[in-house]
N, C-alpha and C positions, 0 to 999 in steps of 0.2 A: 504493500500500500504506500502510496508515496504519502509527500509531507502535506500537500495543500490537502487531499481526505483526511488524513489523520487531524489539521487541525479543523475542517469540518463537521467528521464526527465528534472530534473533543465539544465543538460550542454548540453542536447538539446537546450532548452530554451532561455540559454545564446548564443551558438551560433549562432541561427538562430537571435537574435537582435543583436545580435554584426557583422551579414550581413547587416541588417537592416539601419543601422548606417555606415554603408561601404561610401566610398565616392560618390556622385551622377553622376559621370561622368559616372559610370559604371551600373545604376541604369537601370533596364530590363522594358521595357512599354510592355503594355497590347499590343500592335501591333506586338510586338519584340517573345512573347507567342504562338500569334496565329499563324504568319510565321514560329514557330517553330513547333508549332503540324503538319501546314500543310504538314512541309517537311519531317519528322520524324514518322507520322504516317503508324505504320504498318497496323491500321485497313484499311487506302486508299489505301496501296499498295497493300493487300490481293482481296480487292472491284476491282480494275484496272484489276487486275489480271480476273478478274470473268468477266470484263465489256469485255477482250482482245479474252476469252473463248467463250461469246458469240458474237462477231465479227467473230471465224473463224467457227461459224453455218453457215454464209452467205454464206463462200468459201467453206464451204463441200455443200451445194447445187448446189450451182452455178457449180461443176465440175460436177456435176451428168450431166449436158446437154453439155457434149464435152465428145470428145473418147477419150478411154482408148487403152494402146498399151502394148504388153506383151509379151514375148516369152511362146510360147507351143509347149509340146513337148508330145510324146506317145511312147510306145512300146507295140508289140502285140504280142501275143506267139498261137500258133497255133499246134492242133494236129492231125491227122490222124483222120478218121472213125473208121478206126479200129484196135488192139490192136497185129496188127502181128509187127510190125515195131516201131522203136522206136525213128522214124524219128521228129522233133522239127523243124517250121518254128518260125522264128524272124523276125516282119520289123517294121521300126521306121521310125519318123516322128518327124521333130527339123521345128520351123521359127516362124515368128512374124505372133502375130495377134490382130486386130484391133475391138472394137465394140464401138458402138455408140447408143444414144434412137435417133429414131428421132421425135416419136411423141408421147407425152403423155397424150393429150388432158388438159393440165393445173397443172397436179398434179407438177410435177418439179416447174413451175416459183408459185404457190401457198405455195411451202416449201422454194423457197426463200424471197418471199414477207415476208412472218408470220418471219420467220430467221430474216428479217431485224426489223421489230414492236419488236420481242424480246431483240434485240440489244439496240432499243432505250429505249423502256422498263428500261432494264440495267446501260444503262448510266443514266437515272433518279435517280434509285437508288444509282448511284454512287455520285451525288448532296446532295442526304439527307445523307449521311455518312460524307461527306464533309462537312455539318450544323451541324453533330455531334460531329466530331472532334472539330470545330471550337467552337463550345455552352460549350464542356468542358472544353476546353482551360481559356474561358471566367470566368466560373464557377472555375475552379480550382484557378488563377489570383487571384477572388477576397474573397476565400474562404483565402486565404495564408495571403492577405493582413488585413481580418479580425479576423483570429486569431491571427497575431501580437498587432492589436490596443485593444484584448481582453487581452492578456500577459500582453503588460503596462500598463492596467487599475487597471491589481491586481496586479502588481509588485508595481506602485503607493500605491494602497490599504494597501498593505503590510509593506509599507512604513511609511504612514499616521499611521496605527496602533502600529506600532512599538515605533513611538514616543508617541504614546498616552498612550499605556502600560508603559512609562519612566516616562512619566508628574503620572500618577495613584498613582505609585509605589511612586514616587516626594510626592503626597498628602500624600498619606497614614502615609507615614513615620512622617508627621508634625500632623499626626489624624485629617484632613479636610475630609476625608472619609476611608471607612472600607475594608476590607478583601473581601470581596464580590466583589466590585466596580473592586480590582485588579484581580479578578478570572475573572472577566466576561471580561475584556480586554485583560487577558489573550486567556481564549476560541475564541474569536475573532482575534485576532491574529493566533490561529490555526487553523482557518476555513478559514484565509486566505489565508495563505500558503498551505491550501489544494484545494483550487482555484486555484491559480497561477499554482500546480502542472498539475492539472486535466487542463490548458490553455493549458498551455506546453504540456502537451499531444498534445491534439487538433492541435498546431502547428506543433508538430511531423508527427502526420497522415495527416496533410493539405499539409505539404511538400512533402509528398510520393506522397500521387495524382495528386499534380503536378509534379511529376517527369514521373508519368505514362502516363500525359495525353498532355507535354509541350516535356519528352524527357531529360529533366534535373533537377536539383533541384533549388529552386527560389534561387536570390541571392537580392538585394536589388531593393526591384519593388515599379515604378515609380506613384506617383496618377495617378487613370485612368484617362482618359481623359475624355469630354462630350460626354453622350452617343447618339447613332444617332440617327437621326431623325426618327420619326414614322409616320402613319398616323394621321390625328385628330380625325376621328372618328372610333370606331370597324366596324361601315359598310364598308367605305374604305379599312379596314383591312382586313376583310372580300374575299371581292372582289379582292385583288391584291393576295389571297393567294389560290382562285379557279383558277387563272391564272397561278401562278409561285409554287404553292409546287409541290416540286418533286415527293409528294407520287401521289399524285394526276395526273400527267403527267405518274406516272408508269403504273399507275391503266389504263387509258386510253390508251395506248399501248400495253398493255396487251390484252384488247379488241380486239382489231386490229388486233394482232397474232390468236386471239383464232375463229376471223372471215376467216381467211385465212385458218387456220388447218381445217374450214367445209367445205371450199370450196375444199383443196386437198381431206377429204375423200368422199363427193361427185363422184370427179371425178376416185374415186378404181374401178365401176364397168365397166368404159370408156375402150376402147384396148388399148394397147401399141404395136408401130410396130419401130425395132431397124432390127442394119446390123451390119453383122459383116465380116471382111476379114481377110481370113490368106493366108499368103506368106509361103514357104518353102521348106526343101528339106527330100526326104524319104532314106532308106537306102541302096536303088538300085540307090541313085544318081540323081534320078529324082526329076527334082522341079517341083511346083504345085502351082498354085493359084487359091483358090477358095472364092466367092462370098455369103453369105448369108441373106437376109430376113425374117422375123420372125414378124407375126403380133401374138398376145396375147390377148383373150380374156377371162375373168372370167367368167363362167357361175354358177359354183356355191362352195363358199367355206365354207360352215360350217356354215354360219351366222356370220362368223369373217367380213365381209365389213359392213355387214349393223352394225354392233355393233360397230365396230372402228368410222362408223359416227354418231351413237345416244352418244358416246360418247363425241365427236368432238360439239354436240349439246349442250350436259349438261354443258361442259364445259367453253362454250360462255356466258349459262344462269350466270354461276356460275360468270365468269370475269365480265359481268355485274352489277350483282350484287355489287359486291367488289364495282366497280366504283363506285356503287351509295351510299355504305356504308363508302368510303374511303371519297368521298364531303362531306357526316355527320360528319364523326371524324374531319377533316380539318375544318371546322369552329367551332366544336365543343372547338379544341384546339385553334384555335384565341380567342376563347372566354373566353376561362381557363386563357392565358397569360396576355388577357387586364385587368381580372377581379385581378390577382398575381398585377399586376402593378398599378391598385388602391386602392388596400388593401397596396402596401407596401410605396406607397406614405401617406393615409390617419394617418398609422404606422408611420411614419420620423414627421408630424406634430403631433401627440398625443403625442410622446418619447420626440421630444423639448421642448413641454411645462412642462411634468413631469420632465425633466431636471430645468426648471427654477424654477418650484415649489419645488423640490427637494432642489436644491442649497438654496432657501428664507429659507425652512426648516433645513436646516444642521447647518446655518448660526444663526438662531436663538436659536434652541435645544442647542446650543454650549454658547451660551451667557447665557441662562438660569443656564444653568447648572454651570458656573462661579460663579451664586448669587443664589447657591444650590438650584432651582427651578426643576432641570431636574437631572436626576441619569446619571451615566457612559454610562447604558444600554441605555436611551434613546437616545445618543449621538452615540453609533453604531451601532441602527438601523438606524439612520436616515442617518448615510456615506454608509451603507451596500444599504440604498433605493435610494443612489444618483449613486452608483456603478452601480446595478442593472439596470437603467433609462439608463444611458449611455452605458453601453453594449448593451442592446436592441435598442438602437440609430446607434450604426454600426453593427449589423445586419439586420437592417431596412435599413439601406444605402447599404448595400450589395443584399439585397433582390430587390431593387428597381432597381438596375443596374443592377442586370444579370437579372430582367424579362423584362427589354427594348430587350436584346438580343435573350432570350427564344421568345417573340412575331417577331421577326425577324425573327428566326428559322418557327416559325409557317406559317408566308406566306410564307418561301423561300426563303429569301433575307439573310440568313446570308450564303453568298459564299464569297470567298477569293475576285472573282470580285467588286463582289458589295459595298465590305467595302472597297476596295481600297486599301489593303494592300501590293500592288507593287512588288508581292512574282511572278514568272514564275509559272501560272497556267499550270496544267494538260491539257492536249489536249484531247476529247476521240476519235473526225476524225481521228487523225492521223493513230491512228493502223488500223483502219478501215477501211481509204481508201488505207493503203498499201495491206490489203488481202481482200476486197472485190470482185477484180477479181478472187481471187485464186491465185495468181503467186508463180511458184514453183522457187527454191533455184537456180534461176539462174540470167541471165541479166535481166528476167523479174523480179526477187525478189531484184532488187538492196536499191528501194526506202522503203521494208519491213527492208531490211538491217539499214538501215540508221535510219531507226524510231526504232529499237529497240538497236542501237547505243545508240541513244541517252536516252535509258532509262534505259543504264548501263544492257541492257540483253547480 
């Protein structure tokens, strides 16, 4: 790395601790993070989006079984038998006209049924997006917070050696040790400022992610708090996460639709009998209204029905399926989280104890080496191995907190509700029950009005 990055990264470095060190009043909690992705995410507002898209499937079905009204209009042009005369009749015909199904034998209320299971479907999926946001939020938080405590551990370091390179150079000069002893605290000294660099990075790019995933950049953030409570045992875990993951509620309504989609094409061979009326007036002034009836029966098209439903078939097998591969992966990943979250706890006690065996070591190598028992070198491996211990101690503390919330994510419970974060959840009824009828942009669209008021549309 040459010099102008290194002093780049350095005044990153510096300024992201000199936020750090900001006064606490203004110190950002891990709650203050996640209200912020919530509000700020584009990836929820895009999903919303998609969840409102399929809400108005419900109302494009549902109008299918109410009439339609339209003006129609014609002109005829008319000629002679025969070619002596070069005479040209005109007559037209203007006025409203009316149709309506009135009998479909199921396939309508079938396309709206399946409409609706695909709705909720959606809104499911709109939940685990919501745990994603919220799990990176989490994730970014405490990634920011541990590349600070990595920064001052080699700023320290840095520090530590610096004076030791002084004390070396101190000896040397009186010949209580050699040239060697001052190289090698030297080198050490350069290894450590190429840490501290290579930190500072990390805090560079730990800051972006959280800017990507919070909306801002961190400014001085607050200890997390205790993290929530979980089940006792993976069974428990288990179990609350066949009930409430969102994937798994997708997958299941999904089913639902693709059980409804058989039952419409089932009924394509059934007749359809519709009316239609037109009112109007022709271009001899005469008005006219007439009456129409229209039963429809398919007797044979191509093999296009029976194949629209062997489709409609496969397709059920196939959402099936999913379901049942979807309850695999969902315990599969409770299982993943609880298994992260004993590894990173059995990690936090292994890393303490080499801390304290570490520190006995530093402590003695150090004394040794006073009554020339121990070299330079022995004296900065054993700070480099006490370094070494305590960084892998808060990344073990960082590991251990975010897989409490990763296993939360896994049953479904990490939602804005359920942690309590007091932030104005998303409604997904709302849109839903403003167009569920269909209401067109009038007095009947006042209350679609109003819900999209309120979502700044």
């Amino acid at each position: 790395m040459n010099k102008t990055n290194r002093q780049i990264l350095g005044r990153l470095g510096a300024a992201a601790m000199a936020i750090a060190l900001a006064s606490p009043a203004s110190a950002e909690t891990l709650a203050d993070a996640m209200i912020s992705a919530y509000r700020n995410s584009h990836l929820l507002e895009q999903n919303r989006a998609v969840l409102r898209a399929a809400d108005e499937n419900v109302a494009i079905n549902v109008s299918s079984l109410r009439p339609t009204l339209g003006l129609a209009g014609s002109v005829t042009s008319s000629h002679p038998a025969t070619f002596s005369t070069l005479n040209k009749n005109l007559y037209g015909t203007l006025g409203l006209q009316a149709s309506m199904t009135l009998l479909d034998f199921g396939r309508t209320r079938a396309a709206i049924e399946g409409a609706k299971q695909s709705a909720l479907a959606t809104r499911a999926a709109l939940v685990g997006v919501e745990q994603q946001v919220l799990l990176g939020a989490v994730k970014a938080y405490m990634d920011v917070r541990n590349a600070q405590e990595v920064v001052h551990l080699n700023d320290g370091s840095v520090r530590v050696l610096r004076q030791q390179l002084k004390a070396a150079r101190d000896r040397f000069d009186v010949g209580e040790i050699t040239r060697t002893d001052v190289a090698q605290a030297q080198a050490a000294l350069a290894a450590a400022h190429s840490k501290l660099t290579a930190a500072q990075g990390q805090l560079a790019m730990a800051r972006e992610a959280y800017k990507a995933a919070v909306g801002h950049y961190p400014g001085k953030l607050s200890r997390p708090p205790k993290a929530p409570a979980i089940p006792r045992s993976l069974k428990d875990a288990a179990a609350i996460a066949q009930h409430d993951q969102p994937a798994l509620k997708q997958a299941q309504y999904q089913v639902k639709a693709a059980e409804y989609a058989v039952k419409r094409a089932k009924a394509q061979v059934r007749p359809t009998l519709s009316a239609t009326a037109q009112y109007g007036i022709n271009s001899l002034s005469n008005t006219q209204l007439q009456g129409v009836l229209t039963l429809s029966q398919p007797i044979y098209a191509g093999g296009k029905i029976s194949a629209y439903y062997r489709q409609a078939l496969a397709q059920e097998d196939q959402n099936k399926a999913a379901l049942l591969q979807t309850a695999v992966q969902v315990t599969q990943n409770v299982g993943n989280a609880w298994a992260q979250l004993a590894v990173a706890r059995s990690s936090i006690t292994a890393y303490d104890e080499q801390i304290r065996a570490a520190k006995t070591a530093y402590t003695g190598v150090q004394e040794e080496a006073k009554l020339g028992s121990r070299t330079t070198l022995n004296v900065l491996n054993a700070e480099q191995a006490l370094l070494d211990a305590r960084a892998s101690r808060v990344s073990a503390g960082t590991n251990e907190y975010v897989a409490v919330y990763q296993l939360l994510a896994s049953m479904g419970l990490l939602t804005a509700k359920h942690l309590g974060l007091g932030v104005p959840s998303y409604d997904p009824t709302a849109y839903y029950n403003a167009v569920k009828s269909a209401p067109a942009t009038s007095v009947q669209g006042r209350a679609l009005d109003r819900v999209l008021k309120s979502m700044g549309k």
